[in-house]
KEKE-3310 file (N, C-alpha, C; in steps of 0.2 Angstrom, whole numbers, plus 5000, padded with zeros to 4 digits):
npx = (5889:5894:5880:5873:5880:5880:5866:5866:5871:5866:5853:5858:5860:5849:5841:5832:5831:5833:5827:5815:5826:5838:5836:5838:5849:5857:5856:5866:5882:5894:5896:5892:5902:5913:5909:5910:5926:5926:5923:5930:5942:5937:5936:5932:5934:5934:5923:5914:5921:5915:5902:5893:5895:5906:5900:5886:5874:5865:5857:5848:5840:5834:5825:5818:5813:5803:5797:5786:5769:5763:5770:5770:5770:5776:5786:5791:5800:5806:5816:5821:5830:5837:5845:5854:5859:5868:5877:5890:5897:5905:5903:5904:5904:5893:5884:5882:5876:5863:5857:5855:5845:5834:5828:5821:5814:5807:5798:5792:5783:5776:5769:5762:5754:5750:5739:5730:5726:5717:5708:5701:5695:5704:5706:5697:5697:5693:5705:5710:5715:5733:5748:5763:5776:5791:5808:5824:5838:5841:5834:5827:5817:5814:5813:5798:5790:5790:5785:5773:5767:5765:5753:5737:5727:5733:5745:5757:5771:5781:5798:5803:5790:5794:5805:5806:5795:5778:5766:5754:5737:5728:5733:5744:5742:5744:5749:5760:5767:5772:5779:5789:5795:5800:5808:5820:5824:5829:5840:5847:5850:5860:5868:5873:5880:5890:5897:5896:5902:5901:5887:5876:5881:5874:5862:5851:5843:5831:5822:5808:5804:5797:5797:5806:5799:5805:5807:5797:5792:5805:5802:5794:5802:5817:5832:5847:5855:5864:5875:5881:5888:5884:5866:5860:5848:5838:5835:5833:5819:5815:5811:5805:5789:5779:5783:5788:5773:5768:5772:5771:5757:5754:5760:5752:5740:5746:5747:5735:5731:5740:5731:5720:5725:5728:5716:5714:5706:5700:5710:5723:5737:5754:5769:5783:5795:5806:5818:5814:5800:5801:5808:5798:5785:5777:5770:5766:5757:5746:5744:5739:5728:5722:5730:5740:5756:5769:5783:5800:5813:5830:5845:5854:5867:5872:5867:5873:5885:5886:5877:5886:5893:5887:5884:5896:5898:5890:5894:5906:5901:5895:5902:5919:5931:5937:5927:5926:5930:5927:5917:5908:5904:5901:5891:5880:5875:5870:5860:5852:5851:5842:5833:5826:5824:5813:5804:5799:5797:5785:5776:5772:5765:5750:5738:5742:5737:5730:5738:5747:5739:5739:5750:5763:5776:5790:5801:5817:5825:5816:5807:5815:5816:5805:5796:5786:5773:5777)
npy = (5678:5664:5661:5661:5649:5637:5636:5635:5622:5613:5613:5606:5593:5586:5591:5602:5614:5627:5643:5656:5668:5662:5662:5679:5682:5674:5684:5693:5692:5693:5690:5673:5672:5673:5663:5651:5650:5647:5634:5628:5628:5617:5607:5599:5587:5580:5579:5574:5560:5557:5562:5556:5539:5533:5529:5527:5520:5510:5500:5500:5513:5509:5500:5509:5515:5503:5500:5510:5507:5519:5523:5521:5507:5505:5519:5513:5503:5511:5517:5507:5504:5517:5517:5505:5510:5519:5512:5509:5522:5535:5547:5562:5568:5578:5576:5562:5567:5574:5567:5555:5565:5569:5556:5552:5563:5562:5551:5556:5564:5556:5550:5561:5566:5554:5550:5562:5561:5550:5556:5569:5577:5575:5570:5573:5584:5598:5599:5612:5613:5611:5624:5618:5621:5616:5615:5614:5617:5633:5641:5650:5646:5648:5662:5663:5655:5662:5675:5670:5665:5674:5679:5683:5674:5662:5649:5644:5629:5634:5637:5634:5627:5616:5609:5604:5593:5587:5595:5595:5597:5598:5606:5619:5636:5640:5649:5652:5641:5639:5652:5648:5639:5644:5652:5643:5638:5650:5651:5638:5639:5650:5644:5634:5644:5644:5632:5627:5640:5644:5639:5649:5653:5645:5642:5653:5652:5658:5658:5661:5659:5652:5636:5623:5606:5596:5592:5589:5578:5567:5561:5553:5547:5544:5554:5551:5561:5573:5567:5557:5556:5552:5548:5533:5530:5537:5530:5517:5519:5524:5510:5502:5509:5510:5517:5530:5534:5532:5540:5554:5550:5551:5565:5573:5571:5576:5590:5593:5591:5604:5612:5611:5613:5628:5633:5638:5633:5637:5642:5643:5630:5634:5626:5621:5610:5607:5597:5584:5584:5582:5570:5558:5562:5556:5551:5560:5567:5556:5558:5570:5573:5585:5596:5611:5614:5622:5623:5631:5637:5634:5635:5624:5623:5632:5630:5619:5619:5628:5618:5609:5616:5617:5602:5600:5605:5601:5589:5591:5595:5582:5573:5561:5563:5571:5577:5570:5578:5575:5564:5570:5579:5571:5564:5574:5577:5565:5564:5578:5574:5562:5563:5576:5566:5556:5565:5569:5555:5554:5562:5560:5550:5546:5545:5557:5568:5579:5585:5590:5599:5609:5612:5626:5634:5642:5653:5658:5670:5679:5679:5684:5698:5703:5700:5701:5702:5690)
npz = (5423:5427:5431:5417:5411:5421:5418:5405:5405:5412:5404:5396:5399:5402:5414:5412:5418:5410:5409:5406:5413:5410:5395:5395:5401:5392:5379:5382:5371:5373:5387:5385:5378:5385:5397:5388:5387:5402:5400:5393:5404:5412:5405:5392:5387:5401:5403:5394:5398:5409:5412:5401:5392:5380:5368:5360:5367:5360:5359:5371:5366:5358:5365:5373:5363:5359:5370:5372:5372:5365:5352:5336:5325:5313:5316:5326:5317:5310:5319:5323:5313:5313:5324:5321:5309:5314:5324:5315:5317:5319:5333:5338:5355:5358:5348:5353:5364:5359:5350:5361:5368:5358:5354:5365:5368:5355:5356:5368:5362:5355:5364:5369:5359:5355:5368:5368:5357:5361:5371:5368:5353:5340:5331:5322:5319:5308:5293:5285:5266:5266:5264:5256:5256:5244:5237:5230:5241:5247:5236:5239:5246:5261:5261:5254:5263:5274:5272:5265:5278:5284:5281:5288:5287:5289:5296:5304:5309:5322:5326:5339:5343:5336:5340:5352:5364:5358:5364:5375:5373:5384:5401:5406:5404:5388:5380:5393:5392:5380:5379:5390:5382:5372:5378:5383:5369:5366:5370:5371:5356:5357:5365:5355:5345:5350:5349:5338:5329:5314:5310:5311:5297:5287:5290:5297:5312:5323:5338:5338:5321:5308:5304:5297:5293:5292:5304:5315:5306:5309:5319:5317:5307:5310:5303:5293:5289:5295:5299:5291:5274:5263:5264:5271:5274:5269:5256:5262:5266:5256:5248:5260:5261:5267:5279:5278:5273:5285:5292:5290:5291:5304:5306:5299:5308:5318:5316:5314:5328:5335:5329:5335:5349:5348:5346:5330:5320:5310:5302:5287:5287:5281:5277:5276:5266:5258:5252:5258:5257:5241:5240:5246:5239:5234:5246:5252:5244:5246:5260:5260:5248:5244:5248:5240:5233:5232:5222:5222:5212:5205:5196:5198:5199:5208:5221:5223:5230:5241:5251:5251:5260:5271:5276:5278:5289:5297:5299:5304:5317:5321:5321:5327:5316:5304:5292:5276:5261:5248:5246:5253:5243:5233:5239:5242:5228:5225:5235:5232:5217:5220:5225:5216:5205:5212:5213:5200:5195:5203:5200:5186:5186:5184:5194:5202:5193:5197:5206:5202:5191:5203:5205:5208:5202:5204:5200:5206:5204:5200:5213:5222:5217:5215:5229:5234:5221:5217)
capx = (5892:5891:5873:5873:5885:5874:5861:5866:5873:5858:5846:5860:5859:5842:5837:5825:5830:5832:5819:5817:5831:5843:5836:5838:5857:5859:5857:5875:5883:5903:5895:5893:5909:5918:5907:5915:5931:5928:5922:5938:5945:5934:5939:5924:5935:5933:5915:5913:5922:5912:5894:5894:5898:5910:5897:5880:5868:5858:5851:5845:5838:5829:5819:5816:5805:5798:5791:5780:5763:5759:5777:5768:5776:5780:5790:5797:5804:5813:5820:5825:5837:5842:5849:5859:5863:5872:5882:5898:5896:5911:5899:5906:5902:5888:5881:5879:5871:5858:5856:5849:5840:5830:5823:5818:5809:5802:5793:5785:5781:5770:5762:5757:5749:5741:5734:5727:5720:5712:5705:5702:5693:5709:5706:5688:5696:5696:5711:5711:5722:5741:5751:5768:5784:5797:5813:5829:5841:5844:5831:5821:5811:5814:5809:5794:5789:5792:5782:5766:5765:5762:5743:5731:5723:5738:5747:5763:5773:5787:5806:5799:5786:5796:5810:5803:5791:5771:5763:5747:5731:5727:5740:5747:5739:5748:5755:5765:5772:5774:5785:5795:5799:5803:5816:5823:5827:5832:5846:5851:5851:5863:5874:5875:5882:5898:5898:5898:5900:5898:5881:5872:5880:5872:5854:5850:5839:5827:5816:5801:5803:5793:5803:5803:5793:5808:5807:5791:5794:5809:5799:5792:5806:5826:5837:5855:5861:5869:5881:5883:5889:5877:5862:5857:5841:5834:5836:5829:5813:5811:5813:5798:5786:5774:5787:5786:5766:5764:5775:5764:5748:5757:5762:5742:5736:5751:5745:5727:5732:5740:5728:5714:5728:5729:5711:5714:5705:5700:5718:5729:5745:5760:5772:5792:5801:5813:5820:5811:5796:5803:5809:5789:5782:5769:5768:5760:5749:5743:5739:5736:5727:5722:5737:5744:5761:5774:5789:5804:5818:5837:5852:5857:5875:5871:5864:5876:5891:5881:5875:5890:5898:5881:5884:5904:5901:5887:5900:5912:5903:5893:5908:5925:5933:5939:5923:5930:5927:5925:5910:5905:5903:5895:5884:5877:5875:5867:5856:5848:5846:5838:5826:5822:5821:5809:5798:5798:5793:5777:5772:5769:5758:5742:5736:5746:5736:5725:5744:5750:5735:5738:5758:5764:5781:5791:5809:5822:5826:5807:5804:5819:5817:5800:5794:5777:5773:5775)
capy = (5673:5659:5659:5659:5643:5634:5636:5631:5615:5611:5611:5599:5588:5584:5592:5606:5621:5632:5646:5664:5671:5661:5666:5685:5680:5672:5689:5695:5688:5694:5686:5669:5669:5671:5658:5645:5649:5644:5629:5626:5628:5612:5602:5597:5580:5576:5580:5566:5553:5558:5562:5553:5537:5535:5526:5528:5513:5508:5496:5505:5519:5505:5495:5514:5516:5500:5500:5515:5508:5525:5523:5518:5501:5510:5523:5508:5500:5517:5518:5500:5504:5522:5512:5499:5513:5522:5508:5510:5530:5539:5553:5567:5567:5583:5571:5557:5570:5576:5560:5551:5566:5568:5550:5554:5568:5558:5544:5557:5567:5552:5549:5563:5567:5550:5554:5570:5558:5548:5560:5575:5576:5578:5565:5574:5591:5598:5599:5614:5610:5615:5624:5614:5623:5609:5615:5613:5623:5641:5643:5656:5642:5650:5670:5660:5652:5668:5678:5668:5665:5682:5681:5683:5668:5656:5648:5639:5630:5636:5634:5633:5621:5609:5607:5602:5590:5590:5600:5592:5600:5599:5607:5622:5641:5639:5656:5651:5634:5644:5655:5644:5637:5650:5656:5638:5637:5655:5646:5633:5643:5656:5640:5629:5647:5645:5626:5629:5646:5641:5637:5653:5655:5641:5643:5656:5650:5663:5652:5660:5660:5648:5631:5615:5600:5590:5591:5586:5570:5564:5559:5545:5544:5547:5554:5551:5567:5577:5564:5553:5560:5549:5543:5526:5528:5538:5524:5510:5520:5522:5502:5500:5515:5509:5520:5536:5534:5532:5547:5558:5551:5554:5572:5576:5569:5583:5596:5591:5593:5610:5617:5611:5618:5633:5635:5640:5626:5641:5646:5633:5629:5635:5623:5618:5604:5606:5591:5579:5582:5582:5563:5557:5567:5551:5549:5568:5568:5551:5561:5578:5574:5594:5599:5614:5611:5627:5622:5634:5633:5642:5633:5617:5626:5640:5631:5614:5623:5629:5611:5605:5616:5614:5596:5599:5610:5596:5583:5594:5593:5577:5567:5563:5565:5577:5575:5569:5583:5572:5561:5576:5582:5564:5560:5579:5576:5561:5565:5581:5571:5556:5568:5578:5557:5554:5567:5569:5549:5554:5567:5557:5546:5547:5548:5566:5574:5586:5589:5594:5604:5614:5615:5632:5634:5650:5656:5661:5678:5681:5681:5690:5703:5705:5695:5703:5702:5684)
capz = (5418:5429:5429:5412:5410:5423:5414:5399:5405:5418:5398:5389:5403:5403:5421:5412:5421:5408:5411:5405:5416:5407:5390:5394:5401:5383:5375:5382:5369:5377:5392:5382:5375:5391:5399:5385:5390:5410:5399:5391:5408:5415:5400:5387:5389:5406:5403:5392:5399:5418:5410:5395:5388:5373:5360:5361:5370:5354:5363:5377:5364:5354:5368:5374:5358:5358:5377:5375:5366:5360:5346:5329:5321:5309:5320:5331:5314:5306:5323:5322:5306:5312:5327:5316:5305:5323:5325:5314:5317:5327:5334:5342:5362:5356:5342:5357:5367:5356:5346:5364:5370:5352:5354:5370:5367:5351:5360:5375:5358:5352:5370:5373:5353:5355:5374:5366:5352:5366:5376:5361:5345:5337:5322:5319:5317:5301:5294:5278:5262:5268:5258:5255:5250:5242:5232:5233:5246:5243:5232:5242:5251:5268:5260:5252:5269:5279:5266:5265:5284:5287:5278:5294:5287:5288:5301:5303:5316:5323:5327:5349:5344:5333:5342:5357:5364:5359:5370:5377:5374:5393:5405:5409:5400:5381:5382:5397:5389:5373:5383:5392:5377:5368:5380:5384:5364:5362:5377:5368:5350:5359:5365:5348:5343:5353:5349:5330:5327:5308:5310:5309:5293:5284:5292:5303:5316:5327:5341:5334:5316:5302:5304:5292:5293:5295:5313:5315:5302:5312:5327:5316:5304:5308:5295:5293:5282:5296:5300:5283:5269:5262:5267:5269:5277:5264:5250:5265:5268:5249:5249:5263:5257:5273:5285:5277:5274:5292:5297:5286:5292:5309:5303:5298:5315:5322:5313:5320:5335:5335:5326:5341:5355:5349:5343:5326:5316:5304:5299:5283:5288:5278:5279:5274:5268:5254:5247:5262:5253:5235:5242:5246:5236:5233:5251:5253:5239:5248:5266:5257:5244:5243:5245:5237:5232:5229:5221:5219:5206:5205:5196:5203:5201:5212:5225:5227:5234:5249:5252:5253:5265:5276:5275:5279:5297:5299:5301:5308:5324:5323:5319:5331:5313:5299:5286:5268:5255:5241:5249:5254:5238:5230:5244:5240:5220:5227:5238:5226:5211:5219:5225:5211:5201:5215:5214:5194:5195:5206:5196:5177:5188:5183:5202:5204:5190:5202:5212:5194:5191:5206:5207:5207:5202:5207:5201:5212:5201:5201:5220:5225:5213:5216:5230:5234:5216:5213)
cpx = (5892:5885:5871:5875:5882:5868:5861:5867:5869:5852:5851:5862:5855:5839:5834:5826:5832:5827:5821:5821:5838:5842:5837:5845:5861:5862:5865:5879:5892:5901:5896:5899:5913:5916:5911:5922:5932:5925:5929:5943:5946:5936:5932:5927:5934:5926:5912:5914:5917:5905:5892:5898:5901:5909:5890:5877:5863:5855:5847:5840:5833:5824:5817:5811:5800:5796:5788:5774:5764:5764:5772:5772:5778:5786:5795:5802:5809:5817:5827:5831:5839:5848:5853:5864:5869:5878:5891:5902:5900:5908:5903:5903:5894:5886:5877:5874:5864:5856:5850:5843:5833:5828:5822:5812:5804:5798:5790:5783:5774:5765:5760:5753:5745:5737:5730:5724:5714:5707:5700:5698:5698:5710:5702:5690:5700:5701:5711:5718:5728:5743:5760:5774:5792:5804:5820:5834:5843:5843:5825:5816:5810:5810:5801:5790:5786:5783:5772:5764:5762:5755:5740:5729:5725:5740:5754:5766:5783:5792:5804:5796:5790:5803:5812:5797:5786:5770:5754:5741:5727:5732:5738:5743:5744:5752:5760:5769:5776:5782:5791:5800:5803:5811:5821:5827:5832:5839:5851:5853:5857:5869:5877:5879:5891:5900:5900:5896:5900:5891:5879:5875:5877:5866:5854:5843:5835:5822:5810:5797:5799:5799:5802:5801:5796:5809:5805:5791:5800:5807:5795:5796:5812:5827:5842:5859:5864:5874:5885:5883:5885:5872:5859:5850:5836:5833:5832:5822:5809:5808:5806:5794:5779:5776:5786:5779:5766:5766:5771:5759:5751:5757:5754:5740:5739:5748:5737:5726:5734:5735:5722:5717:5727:5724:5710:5713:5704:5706:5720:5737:5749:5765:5779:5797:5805:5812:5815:5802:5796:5803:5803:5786:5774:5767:5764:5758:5744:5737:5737:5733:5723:5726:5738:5750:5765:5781:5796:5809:5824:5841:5854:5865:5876:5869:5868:5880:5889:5878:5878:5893:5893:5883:5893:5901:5897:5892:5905:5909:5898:5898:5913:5930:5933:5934:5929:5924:5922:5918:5908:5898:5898:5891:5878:5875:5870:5858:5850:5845:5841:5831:5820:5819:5813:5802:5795:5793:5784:5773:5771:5765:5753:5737:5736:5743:5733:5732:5747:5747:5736:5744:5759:5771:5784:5799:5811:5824:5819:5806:5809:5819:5811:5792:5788:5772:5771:5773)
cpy = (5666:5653:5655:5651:5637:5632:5633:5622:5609:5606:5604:5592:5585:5588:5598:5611:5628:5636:5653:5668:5669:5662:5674:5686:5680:5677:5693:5691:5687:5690:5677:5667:5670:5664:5650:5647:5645:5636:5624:5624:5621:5606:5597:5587:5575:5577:5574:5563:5553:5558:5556:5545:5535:5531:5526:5520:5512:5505:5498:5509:5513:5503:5501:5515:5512:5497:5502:5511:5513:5528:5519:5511:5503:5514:5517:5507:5507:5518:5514:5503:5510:5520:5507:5504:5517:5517:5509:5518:5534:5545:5554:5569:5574:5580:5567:5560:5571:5572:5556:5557:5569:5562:5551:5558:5566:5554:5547:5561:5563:5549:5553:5564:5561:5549:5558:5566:5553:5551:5567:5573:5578:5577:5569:5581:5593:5602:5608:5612:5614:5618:5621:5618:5619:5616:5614:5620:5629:5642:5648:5652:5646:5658:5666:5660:5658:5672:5676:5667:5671:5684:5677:5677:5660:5656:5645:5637:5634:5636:5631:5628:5615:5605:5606:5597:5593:5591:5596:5599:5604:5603:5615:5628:5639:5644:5655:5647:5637:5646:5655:5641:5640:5651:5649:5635:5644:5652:5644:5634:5646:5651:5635:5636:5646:5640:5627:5634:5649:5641:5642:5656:5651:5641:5644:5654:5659:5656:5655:5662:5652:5644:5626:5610:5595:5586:5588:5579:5565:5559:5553:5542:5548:5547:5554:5556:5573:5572:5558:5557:5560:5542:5537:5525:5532:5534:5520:5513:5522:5515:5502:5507:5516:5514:5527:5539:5534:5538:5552:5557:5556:5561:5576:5576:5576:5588:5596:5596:5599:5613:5618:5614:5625:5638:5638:5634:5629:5644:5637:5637:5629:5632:5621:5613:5603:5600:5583:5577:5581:5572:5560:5563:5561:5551:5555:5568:5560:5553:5564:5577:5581:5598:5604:5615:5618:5625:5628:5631:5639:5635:5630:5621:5629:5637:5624:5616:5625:5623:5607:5608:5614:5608:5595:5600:5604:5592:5583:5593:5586:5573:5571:5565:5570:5572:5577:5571:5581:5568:5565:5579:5577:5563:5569:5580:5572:5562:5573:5579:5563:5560:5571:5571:5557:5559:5570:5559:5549:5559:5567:5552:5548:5549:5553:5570:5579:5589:5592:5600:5609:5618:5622:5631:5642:5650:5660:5669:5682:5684:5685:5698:5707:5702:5695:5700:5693:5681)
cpz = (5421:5430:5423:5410:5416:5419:5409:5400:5409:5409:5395:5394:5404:5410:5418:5416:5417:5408:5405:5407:5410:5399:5389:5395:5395:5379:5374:5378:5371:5383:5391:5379:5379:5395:5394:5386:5396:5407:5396:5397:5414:5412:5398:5387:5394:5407:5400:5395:5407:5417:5406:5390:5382:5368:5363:5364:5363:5356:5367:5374:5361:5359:5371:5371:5359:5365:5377:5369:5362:5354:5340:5328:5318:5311:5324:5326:5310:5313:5324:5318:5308:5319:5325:5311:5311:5325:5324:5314:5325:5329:5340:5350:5362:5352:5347:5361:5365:5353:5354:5367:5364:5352:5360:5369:5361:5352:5365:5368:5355:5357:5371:5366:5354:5360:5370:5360:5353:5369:5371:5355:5342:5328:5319:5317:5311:5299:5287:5274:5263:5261:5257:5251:5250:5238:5234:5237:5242:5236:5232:5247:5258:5266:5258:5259:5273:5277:5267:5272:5288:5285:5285:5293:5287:5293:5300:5308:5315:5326:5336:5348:5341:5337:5350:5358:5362:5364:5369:5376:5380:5395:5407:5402:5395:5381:5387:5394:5383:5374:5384:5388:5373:5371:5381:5377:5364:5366:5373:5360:5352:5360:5360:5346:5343:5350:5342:5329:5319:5307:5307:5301:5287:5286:5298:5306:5322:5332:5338:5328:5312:5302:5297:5296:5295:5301:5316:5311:5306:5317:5323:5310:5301:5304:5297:5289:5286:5298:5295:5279:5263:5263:5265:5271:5271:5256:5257:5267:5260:5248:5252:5263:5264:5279:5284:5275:5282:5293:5294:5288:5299:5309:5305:5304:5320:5323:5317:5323:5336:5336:5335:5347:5355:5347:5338:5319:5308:5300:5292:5287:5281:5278:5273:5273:5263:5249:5252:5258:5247:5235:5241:5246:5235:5240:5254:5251:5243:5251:5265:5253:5241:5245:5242:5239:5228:5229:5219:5218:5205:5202:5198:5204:5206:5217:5229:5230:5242:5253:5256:5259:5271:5280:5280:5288:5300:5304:5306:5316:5328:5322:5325:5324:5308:5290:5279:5264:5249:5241:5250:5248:5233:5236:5244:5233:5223:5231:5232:5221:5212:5221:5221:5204:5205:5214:5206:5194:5197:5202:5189:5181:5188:5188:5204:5199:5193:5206:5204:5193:5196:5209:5204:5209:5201:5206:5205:5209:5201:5208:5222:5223:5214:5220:5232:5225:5215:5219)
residu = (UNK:UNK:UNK:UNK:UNK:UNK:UNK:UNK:UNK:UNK:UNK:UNK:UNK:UNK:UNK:UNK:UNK:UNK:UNK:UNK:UNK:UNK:UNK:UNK:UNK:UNK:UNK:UNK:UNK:UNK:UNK:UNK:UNK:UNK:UNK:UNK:UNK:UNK:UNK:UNK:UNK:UNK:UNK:UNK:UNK:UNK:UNK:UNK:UNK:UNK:UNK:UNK:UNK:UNK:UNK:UNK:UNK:UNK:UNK:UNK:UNK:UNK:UNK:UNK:UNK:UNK:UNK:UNK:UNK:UNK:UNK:UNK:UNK:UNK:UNK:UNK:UNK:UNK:UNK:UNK:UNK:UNK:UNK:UNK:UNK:UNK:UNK:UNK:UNK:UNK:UNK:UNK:UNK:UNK:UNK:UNK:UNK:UNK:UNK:UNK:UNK:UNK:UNK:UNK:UNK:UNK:UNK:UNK:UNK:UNK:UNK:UNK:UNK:UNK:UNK:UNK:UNK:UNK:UNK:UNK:UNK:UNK:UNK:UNK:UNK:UNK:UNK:UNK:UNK:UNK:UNK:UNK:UNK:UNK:UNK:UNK:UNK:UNK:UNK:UNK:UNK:UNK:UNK:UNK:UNK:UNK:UNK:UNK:UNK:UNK:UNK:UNK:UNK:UNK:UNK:UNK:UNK:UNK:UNK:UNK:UNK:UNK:UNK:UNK:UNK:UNK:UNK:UNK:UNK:UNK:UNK:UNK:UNK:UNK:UNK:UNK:UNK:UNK:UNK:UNK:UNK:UNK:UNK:UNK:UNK:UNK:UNK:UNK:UNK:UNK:UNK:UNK:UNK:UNK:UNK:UNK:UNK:UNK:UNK:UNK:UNK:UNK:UNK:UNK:UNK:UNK:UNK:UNK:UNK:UNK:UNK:UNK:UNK:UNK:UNK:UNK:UNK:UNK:UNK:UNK:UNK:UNK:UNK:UNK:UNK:UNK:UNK:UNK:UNK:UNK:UNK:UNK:UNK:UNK:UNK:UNK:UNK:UNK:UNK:UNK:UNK:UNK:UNK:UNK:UNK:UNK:UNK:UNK:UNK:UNK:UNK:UNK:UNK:UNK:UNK:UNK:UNK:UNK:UNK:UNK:UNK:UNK:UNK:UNK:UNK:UNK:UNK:UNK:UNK:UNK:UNK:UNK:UNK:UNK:UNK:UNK:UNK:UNK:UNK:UNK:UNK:UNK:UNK:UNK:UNK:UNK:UNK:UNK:UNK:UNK:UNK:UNK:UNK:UNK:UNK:UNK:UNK:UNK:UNK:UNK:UNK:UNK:UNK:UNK:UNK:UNK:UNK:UNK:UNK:UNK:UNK:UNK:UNK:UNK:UNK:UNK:UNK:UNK:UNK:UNK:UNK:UNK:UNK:UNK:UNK:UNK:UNK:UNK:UNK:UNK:UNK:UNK:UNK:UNK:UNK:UNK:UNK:UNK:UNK:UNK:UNK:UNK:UNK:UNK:UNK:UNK:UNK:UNK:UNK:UNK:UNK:UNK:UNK:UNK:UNK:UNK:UNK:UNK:UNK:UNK:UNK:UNK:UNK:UNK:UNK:UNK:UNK:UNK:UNK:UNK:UNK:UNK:UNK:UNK)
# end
């Protein structure tokens, strides 16, 4: 038990010692939930105020991006405003935590993709047209997802790669990194359980299941929709249209990359973004212009309720307060219909006829009922 609790707290402190021993500890789940009692005993208070200080460094986090060259401008300046937007933001001492060490991890993310774009034919490798599943939540996008990535001929990345640094081209055998990582998420999936035991009922996570895109897009441009009820940053990156093109080009180059690590140049990637893509919908038909684009469709009725509590547990542990319902509930209306505006507007332009021509739209009572089939 000890161990275990070691372990955990060794990963969310940055010192990197979660291994595979500690992933197979994880599994005990009665052992994990004693382990959070001796944590209760320690006092998650005096952990903050002794680890952690009690408002993030924005500053600190920003001249961290924009020291490393290998940060896009692009990526410096959404970093800029997700930093301004952090400012008047009462995050939860687990918000602060994970808040500095995802920009961290973001900025050696993009040194080591652009090493390996240095050193690598990573530009030169050809990419096949992705297949892209957009809809809104809890409209089978995850079964879709799941579903298609299981064709030998497809690929996808997945929860271990994304939520973790790029992995260099060079280094250490792949299967071993793979590994590590693997168990170092299944870790800290096993500890967000205790943290918000909520979670897995709003999206069950596996480390080595079919992830979204969002992850991967983060890394060159922050969102604000787990801790605002509604977002500011997705309105200011509509605004500069230049932030969300880069992240994308960025994206494609990722994707590059993978595909030449894991020598599978001949596989299409299978990939997941929801409403992220729905948003820049013109800024993917831009990078992808072969693209194929699967949108599913359920009952906006049926599917905002789920959203918003999503949206509630969110808050509940990135915020020091008690999220407001009612915001809740408008900054989710919100966010939905500027999505499906935005990605209706791309799609009467004239430029998006071939993304038209190749959209395939899939109901929710369809796939579930008969998901082979359709």
């Amino acid at each position: 038990q000890h161990l275990a609790l070691v372990f955990a707290m060794a990963h969310l402190l940055g010192l990197r010692a979660a291994t595979a021993a500690g992933a197979h500890l994880s599994t005990y789940r009665g052992a994990w939930r004693r382990c959070f009692l001796l944590g209760h005993v320690s006092s998650w208070g005096a952990l903050d105020r002794w680890f952690y200080p009690p408002r993030l460094d924005v500053a600190q986090l920003i001249r961290h991006v924009r020291s490393n060259r290998c940060v896009p401008l692009e990526a410096q300046k959404a970093f800029g405003l997700f930093a301004e937007d952090l400012e008047d933001v009462p995050l939860s001492f687990w918000a602060r935590l994970i808040t500095a060490w995802a920009v961290q991890t973001h900025v050696h993310s993009h040194e080591v993709l652009q090493k390996d774009i240095e050193r690598h034919p990573v530009s030169s490798s050809t990419l096949r047209p992705p297949i892209f599943i957009v809809g809104l939540p809890r409209t089978g996008t995850t079964l879709l997802h799941h579903l298609l990535a299981l064709d030998p001929d497809s690929q996808c990345l997945r929860a271990y790669e994304l939520m973790r640094c790029t992995r260099s081209v060079e280094g250490w055998p792949q299967r071993l990194v793979d590994a590590l990582d693997w168990a170092k998420l299944a870790l800290l999936m096993r500890l967000s359980e205790i943290i918000a035991p909520q979670w897995p009922h709003h999206h069950q996570l596996d480390a080595n299941s079919p992830e979204e895109c969002l992850f991967a897009l983060q890394r060159s441009m922050p969102l604000d929709t787990h801790y605002r009820a509604r977002s500011r940053l997705l309105e200011r990156y509509a605004s500069e249209e230049e932030i969300p093109l880069a992240a994308y080009q960025r994206y494609h180059l990722y994707l590059q990359q993978v595909q030449l690590r894991r020598g599978s140049v001949q596989k299409r990637f299978v990939l997941k973004g929801q409403l992220i893509h729905l948003h820049y919908l013109a800024q993917l038909r831009s990078v992808f212009p072969s693209a194929h684009v699967v949108w599913s469709h359920r009952p906006a009725e049926e599917v905002v309720g789920s959203l918003c509590s999503l949206r509630k547990s969110q808050q509940e542990v990135f915020l020091n307060e008690a999220p407001d319902k009612c915001e809740v509930g408008q900054g989710v209306l919100k966010y939905l219909s500027d999505a499906l505006e935005r990605a209706g507007q791309t799609l009467e332009q004239k430029e998006a006829q071939e993304l038209v021509e190749r959209l395939v739209h899939v109901q929710y009572q369809s796939l579930v009922a008969d998901p082979v089939t359709v």
